[in-house]
N, C-alpha and C positions, 0 to 999 in steps of 0.2 A: 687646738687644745695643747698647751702644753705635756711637756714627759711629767714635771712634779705636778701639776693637777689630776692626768693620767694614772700618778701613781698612788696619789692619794686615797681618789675614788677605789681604785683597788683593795688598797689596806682597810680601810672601813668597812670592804665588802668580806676582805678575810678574817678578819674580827669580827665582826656581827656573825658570821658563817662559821667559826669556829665555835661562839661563845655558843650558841643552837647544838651544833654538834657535841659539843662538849656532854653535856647536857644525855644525850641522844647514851653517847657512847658511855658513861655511866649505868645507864640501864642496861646497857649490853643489847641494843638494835640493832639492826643488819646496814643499817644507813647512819655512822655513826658519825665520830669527828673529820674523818677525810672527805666521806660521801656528800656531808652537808656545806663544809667549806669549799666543796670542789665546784660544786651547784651555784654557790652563792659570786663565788668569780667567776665562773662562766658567764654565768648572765650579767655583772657588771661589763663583763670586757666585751660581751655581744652589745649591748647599751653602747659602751664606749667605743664600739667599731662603728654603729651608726653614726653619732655624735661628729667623730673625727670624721669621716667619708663626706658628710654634706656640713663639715666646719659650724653645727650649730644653726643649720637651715634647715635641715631634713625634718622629720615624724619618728622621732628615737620609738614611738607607740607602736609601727607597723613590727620594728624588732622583738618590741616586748611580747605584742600577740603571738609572736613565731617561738620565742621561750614558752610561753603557760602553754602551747600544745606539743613542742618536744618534752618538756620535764613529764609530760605525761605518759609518753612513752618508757620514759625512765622511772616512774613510779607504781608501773604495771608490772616493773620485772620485781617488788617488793611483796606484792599481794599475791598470798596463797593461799590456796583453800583445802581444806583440808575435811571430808566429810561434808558437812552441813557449817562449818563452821571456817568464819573469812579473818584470815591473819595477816597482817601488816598496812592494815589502811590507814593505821596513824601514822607510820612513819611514810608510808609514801604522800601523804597530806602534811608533813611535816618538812619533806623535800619541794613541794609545789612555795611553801611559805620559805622558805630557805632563799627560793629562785626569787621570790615578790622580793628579799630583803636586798641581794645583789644587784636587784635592779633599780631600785631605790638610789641602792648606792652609785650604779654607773649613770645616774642623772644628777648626784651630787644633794642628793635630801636627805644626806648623813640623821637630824635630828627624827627624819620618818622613819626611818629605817633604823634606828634606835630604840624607836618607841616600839614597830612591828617586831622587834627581835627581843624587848622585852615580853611582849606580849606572848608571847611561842613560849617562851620560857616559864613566863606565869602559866599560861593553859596546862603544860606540861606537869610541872610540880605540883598546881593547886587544884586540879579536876579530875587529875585522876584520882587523888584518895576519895575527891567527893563521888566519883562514878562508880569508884567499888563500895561506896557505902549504900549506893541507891541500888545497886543490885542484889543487896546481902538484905533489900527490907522486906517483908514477906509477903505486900502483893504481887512482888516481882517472881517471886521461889512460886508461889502459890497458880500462877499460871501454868504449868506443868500437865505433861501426861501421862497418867501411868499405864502402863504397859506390863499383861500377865504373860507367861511365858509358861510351855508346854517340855516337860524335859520326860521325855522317853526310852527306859534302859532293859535290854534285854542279856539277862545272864542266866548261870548256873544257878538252881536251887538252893543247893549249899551256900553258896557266898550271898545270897541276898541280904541277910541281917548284915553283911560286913561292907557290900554295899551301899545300905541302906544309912548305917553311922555315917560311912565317910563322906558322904551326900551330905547329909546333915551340918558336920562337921566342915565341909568345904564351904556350907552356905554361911554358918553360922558367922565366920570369918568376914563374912561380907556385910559391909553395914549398908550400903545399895539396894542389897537383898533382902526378898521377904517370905521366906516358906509359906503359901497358903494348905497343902493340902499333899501327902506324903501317902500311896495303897500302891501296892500288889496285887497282880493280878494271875493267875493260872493258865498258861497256854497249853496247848492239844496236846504236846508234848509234856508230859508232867517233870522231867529233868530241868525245864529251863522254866522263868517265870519272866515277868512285865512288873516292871516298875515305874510307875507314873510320878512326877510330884508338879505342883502347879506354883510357879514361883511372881512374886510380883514385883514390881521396881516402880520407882517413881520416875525414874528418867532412863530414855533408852541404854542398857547394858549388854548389847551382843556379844560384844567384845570379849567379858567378863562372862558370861555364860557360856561362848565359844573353849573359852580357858578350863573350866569348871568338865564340859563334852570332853577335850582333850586329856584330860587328867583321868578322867572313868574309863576310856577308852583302853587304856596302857595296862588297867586291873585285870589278871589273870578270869577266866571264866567269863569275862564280859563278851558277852556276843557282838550289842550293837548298841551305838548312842545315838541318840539325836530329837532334838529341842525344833520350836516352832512358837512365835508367836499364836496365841490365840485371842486378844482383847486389848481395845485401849480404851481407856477412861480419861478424857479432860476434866482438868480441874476448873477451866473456865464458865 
């Protein structure tokens, strides 16, 4: 192989690999214009180390196979999870397609590798407004489960009415939130009193309740917070 066919293959692969990234690093992804073009020449120039080493006799495919399971190593370090909830599998699936384009290019199928690196780019810009539109439809919302929530406050007599507003008041703020059921109750001690309220949410809110516990806690005369799940209800 020639240095300017060498070099060609390359430049196609950094083009195709930047125009992805570009794209990428707009949105402000962790794998943005360097990360996608870097991918996309790698694997050209791993292509092209085959190619050259057996002069166009070799199996450039045994290469290829050896790139789709390193890029996967390197698209494991993008995905993180976070609670219940899995972030960054598009773009580490966006780096996997990045590798297919560079390799395209280090076999010299510039016009497949044009079309594939359109195609990234289509999926990009044209599926995602459609995917957040199918998730805002309301069988999708409607799958959900709600969840009652047990908040239990023990203070001074005195302050319970002042208590009992700022509860109110703190919930009211919350559109997540749903007061079902707001009593007092009389401990052995007649100074101090029980304050129950039973709160509901359509999706889990600990967080937000945890926040709500922390802020009562700090009110003078409060003895003691503390919330508990009691109930869930699917909507399925």
């Amino acid at each position: 192989m020639t240095i300017l066919s060498f070099s060609i293959r390359l430049l196609f692969a950094l083009v195709f690999g930047a125009s992805i990234g570009i794209e990428r690093q707009w949105r402000q992804k962790s794998a943005g214009l360097r990360t996608n073009t870097l991918v996309s020449l790698g694997s050209a120039a791993f292509i092209l180390l085959s190619v050259s080493l057996t002069d166009n006799a070799g199996d450039p495919s045994r290469i290829a196979a050896q790139i789709v399971t390193g890029i996967g190593f390197l698209g494991a370090g993008v995905i993180m999870k976070d609670g219940l909830s899995v972030q960054g599998l598009n773009t580490a699936a966006t780096i996997w397609c990045s590798a297919a384009v560079g390799s395209l290019c280090g076999l010299g199928l510039f016009a497949q590798a044009g079309i594939v690196t359109a195609a990234i780019m289509l999926t990009h810009m044209l599926l995602r407004p459609l995917g957040q539109k199918l998730s805002s439809l309301t069988f999708i919302k409607s799958a959900t489960t709600q969840i009652d929530y047990l908040f239990t406050i023990k203070c001074k007599t005195e302050v319970e009415n002042h208590i009992r507003v700022l509860l109110m008041q703190m919930l009211g703020n919350e559109e997540k939130l749903l007061l079902k059921s707001l009593t007092s109750d009389d401990t052995d001690d007649i100074s101090h009193v029980t304050i129950t309220a039973v709160i509901k949410s359509a999706t889990p809110q600990d967080n937000m309740i945890e926040r709500v516990a922390s802020r009562l806690t700090i009110e003078e005369k409060v003895i003691k917070v503390s919330w508990e799940i009691i109930g869930t209800e699917s909507d399925l």
